[in-house]
N, C-alpha and C positions, 0 to 999 in steps of 0.2 A: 347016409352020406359018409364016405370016408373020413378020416384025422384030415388026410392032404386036402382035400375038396374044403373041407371047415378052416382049415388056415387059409385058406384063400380067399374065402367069402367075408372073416376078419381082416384081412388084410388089405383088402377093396373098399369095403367099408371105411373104415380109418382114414384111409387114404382121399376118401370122399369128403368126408366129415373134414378131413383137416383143408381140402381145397376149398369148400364152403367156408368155413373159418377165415381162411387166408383173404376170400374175397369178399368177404364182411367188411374183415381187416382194410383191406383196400376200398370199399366202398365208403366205410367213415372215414378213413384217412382222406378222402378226396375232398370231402365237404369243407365249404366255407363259412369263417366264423364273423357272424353280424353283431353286432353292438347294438338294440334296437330303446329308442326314446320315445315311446306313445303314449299321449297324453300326460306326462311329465314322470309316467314309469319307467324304470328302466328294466331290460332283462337283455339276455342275448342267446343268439342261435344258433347252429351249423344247420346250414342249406345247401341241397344239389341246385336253389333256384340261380337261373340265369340273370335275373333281374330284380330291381326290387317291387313292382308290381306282382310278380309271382313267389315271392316272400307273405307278401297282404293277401295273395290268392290263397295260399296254404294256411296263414293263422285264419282265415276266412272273416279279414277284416275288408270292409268297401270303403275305398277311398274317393271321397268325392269331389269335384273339381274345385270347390273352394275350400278346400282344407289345405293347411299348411303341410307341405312332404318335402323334405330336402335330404336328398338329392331328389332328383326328379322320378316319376315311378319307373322311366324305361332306362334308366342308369345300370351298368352291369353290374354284377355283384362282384367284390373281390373280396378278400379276407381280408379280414381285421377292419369291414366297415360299417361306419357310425348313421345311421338312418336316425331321422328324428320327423314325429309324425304328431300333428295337432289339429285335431277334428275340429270344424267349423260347428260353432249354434246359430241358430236363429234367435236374435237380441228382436225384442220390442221396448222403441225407444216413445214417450209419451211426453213430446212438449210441448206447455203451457196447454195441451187440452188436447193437442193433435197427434194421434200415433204412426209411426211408421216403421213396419219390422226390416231387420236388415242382417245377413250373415256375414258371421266375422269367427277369427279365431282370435282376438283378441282376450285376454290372460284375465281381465278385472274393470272395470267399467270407467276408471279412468283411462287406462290403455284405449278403450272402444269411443268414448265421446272424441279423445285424440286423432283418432282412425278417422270417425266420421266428420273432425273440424269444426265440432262442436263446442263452443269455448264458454267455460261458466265460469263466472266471478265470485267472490267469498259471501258476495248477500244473496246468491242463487242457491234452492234448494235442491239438491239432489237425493234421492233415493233409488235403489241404496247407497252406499255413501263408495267415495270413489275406488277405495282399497280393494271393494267386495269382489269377491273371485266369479267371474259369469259361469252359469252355466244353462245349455239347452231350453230356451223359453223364458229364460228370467227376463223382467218386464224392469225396464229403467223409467223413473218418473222426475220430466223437468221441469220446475215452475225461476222461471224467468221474475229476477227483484225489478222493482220499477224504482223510481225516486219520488218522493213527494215528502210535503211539509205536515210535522208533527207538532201542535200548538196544546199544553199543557201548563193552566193557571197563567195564562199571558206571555209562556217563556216560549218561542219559535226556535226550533232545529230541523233542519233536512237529514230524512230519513230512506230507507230504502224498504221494500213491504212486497212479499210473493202470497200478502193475504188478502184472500177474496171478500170478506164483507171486513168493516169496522172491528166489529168485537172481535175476531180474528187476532185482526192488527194490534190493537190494544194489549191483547195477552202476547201477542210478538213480542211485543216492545214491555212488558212488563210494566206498563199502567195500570194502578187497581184506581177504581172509581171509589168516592162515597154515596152516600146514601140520595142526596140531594144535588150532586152533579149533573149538570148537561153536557151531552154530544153533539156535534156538527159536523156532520150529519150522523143519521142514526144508527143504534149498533148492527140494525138489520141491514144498512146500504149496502152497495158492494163498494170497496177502495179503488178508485183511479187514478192513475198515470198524473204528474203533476199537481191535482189538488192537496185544498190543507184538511186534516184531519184536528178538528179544534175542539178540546176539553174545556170547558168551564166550571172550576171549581166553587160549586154554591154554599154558602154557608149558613146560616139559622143563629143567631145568638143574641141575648138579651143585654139591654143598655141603660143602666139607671143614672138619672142625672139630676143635679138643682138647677132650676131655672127660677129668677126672676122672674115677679109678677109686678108690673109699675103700675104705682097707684095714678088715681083718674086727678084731677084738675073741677072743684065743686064751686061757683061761685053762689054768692048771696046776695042781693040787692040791698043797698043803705044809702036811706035816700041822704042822710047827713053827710056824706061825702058829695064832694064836687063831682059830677058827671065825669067819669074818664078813670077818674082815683079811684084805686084799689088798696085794700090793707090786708095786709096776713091773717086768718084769724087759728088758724091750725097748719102745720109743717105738713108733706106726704111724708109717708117713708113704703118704701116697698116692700113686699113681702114675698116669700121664699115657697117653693112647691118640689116635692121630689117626684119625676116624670118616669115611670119604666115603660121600655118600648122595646120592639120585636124587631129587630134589625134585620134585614136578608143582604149578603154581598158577595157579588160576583168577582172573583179573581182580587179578594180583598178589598173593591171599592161597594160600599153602598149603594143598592140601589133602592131598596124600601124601608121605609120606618114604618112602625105600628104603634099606636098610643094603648097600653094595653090598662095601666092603670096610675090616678096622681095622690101623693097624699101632699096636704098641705103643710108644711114646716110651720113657719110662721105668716100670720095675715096683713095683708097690707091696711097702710092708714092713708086713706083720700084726704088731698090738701083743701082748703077751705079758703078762699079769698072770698071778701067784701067787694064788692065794685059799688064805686058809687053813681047815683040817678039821679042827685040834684045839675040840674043845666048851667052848662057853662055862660056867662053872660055874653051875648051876641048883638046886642041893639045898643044904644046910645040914650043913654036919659039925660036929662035937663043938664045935671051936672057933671058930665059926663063932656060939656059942650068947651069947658076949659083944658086946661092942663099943658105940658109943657113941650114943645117943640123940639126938633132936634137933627140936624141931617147925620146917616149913617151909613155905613159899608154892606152893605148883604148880601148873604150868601144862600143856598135853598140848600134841603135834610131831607132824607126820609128814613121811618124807623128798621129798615133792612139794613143803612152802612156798615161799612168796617168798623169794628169795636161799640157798634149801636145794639143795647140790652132790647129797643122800643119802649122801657120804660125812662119817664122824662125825671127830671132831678129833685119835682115838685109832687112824684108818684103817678103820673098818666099814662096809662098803658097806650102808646099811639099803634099798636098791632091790632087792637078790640075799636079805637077809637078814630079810624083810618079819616073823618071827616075834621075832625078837632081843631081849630086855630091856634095854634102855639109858632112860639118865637124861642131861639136860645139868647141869651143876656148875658153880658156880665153885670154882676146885679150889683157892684160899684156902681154902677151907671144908671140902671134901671129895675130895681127891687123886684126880686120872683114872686110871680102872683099878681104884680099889676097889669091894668085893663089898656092894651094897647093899640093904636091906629097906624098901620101898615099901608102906606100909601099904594097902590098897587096889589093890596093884597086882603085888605080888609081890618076888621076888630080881631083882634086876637089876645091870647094869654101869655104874658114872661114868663112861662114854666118849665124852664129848660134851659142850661147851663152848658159848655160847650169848653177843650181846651183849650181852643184857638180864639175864641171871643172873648176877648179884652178889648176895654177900653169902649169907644162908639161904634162895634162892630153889633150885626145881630145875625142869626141862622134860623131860614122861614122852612117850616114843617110843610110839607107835599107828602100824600099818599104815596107818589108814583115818581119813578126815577125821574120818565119824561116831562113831568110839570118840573120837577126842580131844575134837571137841565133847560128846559125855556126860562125860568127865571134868571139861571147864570148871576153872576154878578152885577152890582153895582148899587150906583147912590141912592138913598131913597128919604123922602122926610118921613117921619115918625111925630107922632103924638103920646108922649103917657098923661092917661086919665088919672088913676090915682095909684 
């Protein structure tokens, strides 16, 4: 090949080479420059694409009808534009037991229960918690609070509980048990809606105490006292016994004692009375046919009244001696111990003294309220024997 022929074929060349170049030049120059936001990335592009589906065609992303895309995929493309693109998951949402999966492009799992109008309140458990970022399959679990009553050592509050059995609930609520406490119902139940969840706090503890032992009442028969009379012959006095006992109580009140064991402190001293067994006189002897007349006032007794010991002034117990003839006197009048005739009433004894009997009044002994009330008041003659 010639010099001339060889500058020609350079000179073709070049020429070539620079028209390629030129139309490079102009082929980038013509591209459009995208802003693109996918999935919360950003980056940006020059595209010959007409549209922004043909943008997604090329980075060979699929955009699927429920994904968030704005603008819309058949939008033209012009320069300097902002595409923002957020792929839908599939969320499975589980509440109180029931699932149901649902697509969202929703950011975090509060945005999503928002979306689906799903409204939890602060004693509802959620997991994950609401902040958490979803993504592709992540499983949301709802347990729904109920309301019910919480009864611990007698104190009553309303509580709220997304716990399935008792013991659950208790470690919700930060109940620890002791050793000998009851549940109502048990920790194995399941917790429902409304009802009360009741603790009873049982307790175990020992109770040492002195109790009084009262001494007994010993009589002795002597026949040298009058039938009725009694005399002291030894005082009681009581004696002392220390009782330890096993106490159990619910919610602080008792409700069992145990006698576990007693020691005796001090012993008691049983009283001792005389009673006496000679008969009071009841018939009328020869001499007995005199003596002195006298009309009186009378009133009837029995040894139960107000301010009545049942023992009489002359020592007759009329509580042991409920049959006994006795009169109260003023013994100005008619000396205690004498042998009396009660017209209406029979032979009796002056052995008994009385505030109100002054003067020719007398008060007639009756076992029983209703004999004294038939006698009531009024006049009566009287006879003292001696």
């Amino acid at each position: 090949m010639s010099f001339g022929k060889k500058r020609l074929t350079i000179a073709l060349s070049s020429t070539a080479a620079a028209a390629a170049a030129m139309g490079l030049l102009f082929y980038q120059g013509t591209k459009q420059t995208v802003e693109l936001e996918l999935d919360g990335q950003k980056q940006v592009v020059r595209t010959h694409a007409t549209t922004i589906d043909d943008i997604f065609k090329d980075l060979k992303i699929r955009v699927k009808s429920e994904d968030y895309l704005y603008p819309s995929g058949n939008s033209k493309v012009k320069d300097n534009l902002k595409v923002v693109w957020e792929p839908s998951r599939e969320i499975g949402i589980v509440e109180n037991g029931k699932e149901k999966k649902v697509i969202s492009t929703a950011d975090n799992v509060g945005e999503l229960l928002k979306e689906q109008k799903l409204t939890v309140t602060a004693h509802d458990k959620v997991s994950p918690s609401l902040d958490t970022v979803l993504h592709d399959k992540t499983k949301i679990s709802i347990e729904k609070a109920f309301p019910l009553s919480l009864v611990v050592g007698g104190s009553k509050r309303q509580v709220w509980s997304t716990s399935t059995t008792v013991a659950d609930f208790l470690r919700q609520q930060g109940v620890k048990l002791n050793k000998l406490d009851r549940v109502e119902p048990g920790l194995g139940e399941d917790v429902k809606a409304g009802k009360a969840i009741n603790v009873i706090r049982v307790e175990k503890v020992t109770d040492v105490v002195e109790e009084p032992v009262n001494y007994k009442v010993k009589t002795k028969k002597d026949s040298s006292l009058a039938k009725g009379k009694e005399k002291l012959i030894r005082a009681g006095k009581n004696g002392l016994v220390s009782r330890q006992y096993s106490v159990v109580k619910e919610n602080g009140k008792e409700i069992k004692r145990q006698l576990l064991s007693e020691t005796m402190v001090k012993r008691k001293a049983d009283k001792v009375v005389a009673v006496g067994t000679n008969s009071l006189v009841t018939h009328v002897s020869a001499a007995d046919q005199g003596g002195r007349e006298l009309f009186v006032s009378s009133t009837a007794y029995t040894a139960g009244c107000n301010g009545c010991s049942g023992i009489t002034a002359t020592g007759i117990n009329l509580k042991s001696n409920p049959g006994a003839k006795v009169i109260a006197v003023d013994p100005r009048v008619i000396p205690l111990g004498s042998r009396v005739f009660v017209e209406g009433y029979g032979y009796a004894i002056a052995g008994d003294t009385g505030g109100a009997i002054k003067g020719h009044k007398i008060d007639v002994f009756f076992p029983s309220k209703s004999q004294a009330y038939r006698w009531g008041r009024k006049q009566v003659k009287i006879r003292v024997m001696n």
